[in-house]
C-alpha positions as CSV (number, residue, x, y, z in Angstrom):
1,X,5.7,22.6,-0.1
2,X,5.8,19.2,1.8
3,X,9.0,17.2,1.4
4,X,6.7,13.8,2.2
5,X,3.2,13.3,1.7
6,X,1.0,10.3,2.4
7,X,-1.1,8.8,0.3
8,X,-4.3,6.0,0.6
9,X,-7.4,5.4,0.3
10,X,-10.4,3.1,1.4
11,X,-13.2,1.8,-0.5
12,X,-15.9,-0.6,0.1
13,X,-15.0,-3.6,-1.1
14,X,-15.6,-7.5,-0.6
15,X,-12.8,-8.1,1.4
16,X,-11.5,-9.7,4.4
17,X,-13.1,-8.0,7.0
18,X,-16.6,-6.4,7.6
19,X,-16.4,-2.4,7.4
20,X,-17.9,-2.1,10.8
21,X,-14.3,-3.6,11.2
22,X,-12.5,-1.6,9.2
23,X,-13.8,2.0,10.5
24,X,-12.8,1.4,13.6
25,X,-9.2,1.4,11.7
26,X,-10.1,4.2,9.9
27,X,-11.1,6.1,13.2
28,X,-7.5,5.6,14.9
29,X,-5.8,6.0,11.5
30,X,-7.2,9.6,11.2
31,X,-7.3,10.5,15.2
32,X,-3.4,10.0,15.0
33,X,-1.6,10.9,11.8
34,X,-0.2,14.6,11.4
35,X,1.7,14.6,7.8
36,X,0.2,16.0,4.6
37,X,-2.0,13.1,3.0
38,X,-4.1,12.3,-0.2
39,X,-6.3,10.3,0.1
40,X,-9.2,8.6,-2.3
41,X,-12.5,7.2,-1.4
42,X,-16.1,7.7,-2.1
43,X,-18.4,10.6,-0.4
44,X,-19.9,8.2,1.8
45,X,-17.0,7.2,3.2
46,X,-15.3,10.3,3.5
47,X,-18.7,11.6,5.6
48,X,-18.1,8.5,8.2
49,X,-14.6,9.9,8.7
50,X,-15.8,13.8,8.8
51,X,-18.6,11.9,11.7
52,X,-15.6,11.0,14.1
53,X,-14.6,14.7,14.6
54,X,-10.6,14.4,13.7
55,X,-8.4,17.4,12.6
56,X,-8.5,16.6,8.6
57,X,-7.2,20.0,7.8
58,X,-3.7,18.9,6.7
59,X,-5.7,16.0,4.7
60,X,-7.0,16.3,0.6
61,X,-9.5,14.0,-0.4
62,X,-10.0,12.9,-4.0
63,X,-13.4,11.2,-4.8
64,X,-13.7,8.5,-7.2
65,X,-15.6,5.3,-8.0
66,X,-14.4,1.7,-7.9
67,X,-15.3,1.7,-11.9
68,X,-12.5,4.0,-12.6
69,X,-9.4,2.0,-11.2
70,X,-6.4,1.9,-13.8
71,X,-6.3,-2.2,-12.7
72,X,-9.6,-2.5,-15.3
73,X,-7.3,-1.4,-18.0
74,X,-6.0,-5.0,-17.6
75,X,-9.8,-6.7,-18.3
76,X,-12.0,-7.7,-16.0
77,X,-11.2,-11.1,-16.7
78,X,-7.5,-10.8,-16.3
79,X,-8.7,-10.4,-12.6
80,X,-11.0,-13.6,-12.9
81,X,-8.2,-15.6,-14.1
82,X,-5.8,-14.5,-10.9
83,X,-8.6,-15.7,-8.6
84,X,-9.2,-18.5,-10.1
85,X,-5.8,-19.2,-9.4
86,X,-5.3,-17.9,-6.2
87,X,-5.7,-20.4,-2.9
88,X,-6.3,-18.0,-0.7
89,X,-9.6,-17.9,-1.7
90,X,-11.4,-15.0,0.4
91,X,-8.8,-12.6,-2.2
92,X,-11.9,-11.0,-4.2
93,X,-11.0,-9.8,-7.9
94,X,-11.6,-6.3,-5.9
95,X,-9.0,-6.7,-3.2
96,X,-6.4,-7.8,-6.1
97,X,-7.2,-4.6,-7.9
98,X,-7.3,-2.3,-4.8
99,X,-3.7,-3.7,-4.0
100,X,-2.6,-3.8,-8.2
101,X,-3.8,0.5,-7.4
102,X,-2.1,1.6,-4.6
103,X,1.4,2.6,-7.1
104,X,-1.7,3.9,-9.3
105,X,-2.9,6.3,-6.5
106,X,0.6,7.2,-5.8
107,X,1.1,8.2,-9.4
108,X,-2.5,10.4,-8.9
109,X,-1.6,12.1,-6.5
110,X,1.6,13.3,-8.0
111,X,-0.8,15.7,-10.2
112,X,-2.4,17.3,-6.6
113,X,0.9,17.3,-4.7
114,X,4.5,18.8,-5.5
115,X,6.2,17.0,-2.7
116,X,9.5,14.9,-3.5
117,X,8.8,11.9,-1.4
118,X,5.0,9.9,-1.3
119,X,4.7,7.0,0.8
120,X,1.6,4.4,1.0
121,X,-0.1,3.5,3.9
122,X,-2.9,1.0,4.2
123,X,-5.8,3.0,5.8
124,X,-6.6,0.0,8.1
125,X,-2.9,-0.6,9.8
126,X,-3.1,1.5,13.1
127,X,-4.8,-1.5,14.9
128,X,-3.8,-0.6,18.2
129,X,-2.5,2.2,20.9
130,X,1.4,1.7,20.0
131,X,0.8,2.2,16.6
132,X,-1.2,5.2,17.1
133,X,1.5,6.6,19.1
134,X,4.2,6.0,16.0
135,X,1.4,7.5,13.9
136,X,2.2,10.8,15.3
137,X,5.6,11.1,13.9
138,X,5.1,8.8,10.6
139,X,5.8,11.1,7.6
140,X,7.8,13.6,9.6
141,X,10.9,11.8,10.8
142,X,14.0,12.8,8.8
143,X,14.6,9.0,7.2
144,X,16.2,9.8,3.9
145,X,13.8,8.4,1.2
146,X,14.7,10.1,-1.2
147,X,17.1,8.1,-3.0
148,X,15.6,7.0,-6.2
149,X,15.0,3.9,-4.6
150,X,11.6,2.0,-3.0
151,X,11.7,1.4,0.6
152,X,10.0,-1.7,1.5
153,X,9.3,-3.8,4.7
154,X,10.9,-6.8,5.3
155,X,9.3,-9.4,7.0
156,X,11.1,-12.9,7.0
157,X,13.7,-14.4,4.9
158,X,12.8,-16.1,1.6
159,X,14.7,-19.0,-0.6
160,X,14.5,-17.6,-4.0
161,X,12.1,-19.5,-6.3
162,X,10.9,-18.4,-9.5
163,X,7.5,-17.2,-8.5
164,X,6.3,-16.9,-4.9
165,X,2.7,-18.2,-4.2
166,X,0.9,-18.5,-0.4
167,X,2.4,-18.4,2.2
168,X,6.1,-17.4,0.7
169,X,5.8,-14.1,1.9
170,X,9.4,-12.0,2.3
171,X,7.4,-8.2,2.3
172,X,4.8,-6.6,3.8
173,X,3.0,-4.2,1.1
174,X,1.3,-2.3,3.6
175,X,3.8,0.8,3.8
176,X,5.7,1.4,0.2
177,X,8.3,4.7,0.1
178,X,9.8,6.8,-2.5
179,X,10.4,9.4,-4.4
180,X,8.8,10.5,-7.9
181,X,11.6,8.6,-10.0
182,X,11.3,5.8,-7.9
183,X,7.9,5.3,-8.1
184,X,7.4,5.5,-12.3
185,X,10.1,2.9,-12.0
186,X,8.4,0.6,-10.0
187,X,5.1,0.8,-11.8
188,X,7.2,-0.6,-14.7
189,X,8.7,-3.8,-12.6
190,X,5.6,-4.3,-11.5
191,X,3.9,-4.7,-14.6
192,X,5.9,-6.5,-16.2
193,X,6.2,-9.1,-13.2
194,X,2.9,-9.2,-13.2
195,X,2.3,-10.4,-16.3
196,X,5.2,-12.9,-16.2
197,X,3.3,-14.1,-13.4
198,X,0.0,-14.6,-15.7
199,X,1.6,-16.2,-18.4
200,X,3.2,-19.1,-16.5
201,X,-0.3,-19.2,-15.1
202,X,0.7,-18.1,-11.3
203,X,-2.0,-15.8,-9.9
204,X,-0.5,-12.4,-9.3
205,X,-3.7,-11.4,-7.1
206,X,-1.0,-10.2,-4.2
207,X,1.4,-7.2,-4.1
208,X,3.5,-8.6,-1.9
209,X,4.1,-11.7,-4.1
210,X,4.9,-9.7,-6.9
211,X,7.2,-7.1,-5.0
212,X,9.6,-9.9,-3.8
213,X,10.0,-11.1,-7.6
214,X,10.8,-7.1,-8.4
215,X,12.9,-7.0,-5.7
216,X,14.9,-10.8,-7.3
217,X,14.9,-9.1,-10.7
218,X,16.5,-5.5,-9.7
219,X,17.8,-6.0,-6.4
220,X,20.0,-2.5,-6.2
221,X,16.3,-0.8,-6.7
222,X,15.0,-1.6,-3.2
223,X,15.9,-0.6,0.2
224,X,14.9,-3.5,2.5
225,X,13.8,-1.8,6.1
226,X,14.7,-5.4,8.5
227,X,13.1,-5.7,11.6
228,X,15.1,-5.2,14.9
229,X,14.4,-7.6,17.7
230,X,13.0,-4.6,20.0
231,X,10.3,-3.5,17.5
232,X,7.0,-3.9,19.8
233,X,5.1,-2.4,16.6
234,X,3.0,-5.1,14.9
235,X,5.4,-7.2,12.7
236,X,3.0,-5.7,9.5
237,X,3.4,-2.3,10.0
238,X,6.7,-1.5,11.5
239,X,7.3,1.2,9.1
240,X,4.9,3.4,11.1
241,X,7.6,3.8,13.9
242,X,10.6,4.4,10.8
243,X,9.2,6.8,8.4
């Protein structure tokens, strides 16, 4: 059994970026990773990825439709109300449900996996050759996650305010670590932030919005992974060169 497994997915969505852009992440994303992963998408998808010719033997795939996300519990007009909202208006109701998912996904794949420690990772953050280089290692160094704790990036400091709306970002939410524990814990924050966010009529479209209010409410609960003045690694994504 794996100590660390790496979950994501990939979906065709609306979303900021064409997926003639996006498979092209995809492509370095699966050339360079080496841990056990889970990972959701659709058959079509999936077939594009089998089409590149990567080693996918230490990967499990999970099929399942958009239609079936867990963020539809919340009403599809929950999500119309967040965009509405939201200023940054190329965030789609599905992007804000794809990012809503990702603990959702984590939670999934507990069921398929017996491993201790999940971490998410965006399927389109290996842009470049460094970060395929880090790739090789990510999941396998001996960082200890865990701890009961989430692991989060840290991207810039942040005055505290209530709610935090564009462009008061303090996280990155592209890379999230932790064990089992940690992760049922933070599906609760989460929620609940989120709908605090709704009800004083703040659009909780982003995770990383929402993760620096969970972080103000339990502080103790998150491990806050700082950058370093040397990291060369794509200020997003620095995780890949950590974990």
């Amino acid at each position: 059994m794996a100590e660390t497994v790496v979950v994501s997915a990939f979906f065709k969505i609306p979303s900021k970026q064409p997926y003639s852009v996006y498979i092209e992440h995809l492509n370095r994303w699966f050339r360079s990773i080496r841990c056990p992963v889970i990972f959701f998408t659709t058959p079509d998808i999936w077939e594009d990825i089998l089409s590149m010719g990567h080693d996918v033997s230490h990967i499990k795939v999970r099929y399942e439709t958009i239609d079936e996300w867990k963020a539809w519990e919340l009403g599809r007009a929950f999500w119309d109300r967040q965009q509405s909202r939201d200023t940054e208006t190329y965030h789609t109701t599905e992007l804000a449900a794809i990012w809503y998912e990702k603990k959702e996904f984590v939670k999934r794949a507990f069921e398929i996996n017996d491993a201790s420690v999940f971490i998410w990772c965006d399927a389109g953050c290996v842009r470049d050759d460094e970060s395929e280089g880090a790739m090789k290692e990510f999941g396998l160094r001996n960082f200890p996650l865990n701890d009961g704790r989430i692991h989060v990036q840290h991207i810039r400091e942040q005055p505290y305010k209530p709610w935090y709306v564009h462009p008061e970002y303090r996280y990155a939410g592209a890379i999230i670590a932790g064990n089992r524990n940690a992760w049922v814990h933070f599906d609760d924050i989460y929620r609940r932030v989120l709908y605090e966010y709704d009800v004083y009529d703040i659009s909780c479209n982003s995770d990383q919005y929402i993760m620096a209010s969970c972080k103000d409410r339990e502080p103790a609960f998150f491990y806050e992974h700082m950058p370093h003045p040397n990291d060369t690694i794509n200020e997003w994504f620095f995780l890949l060169s950590r974990l």
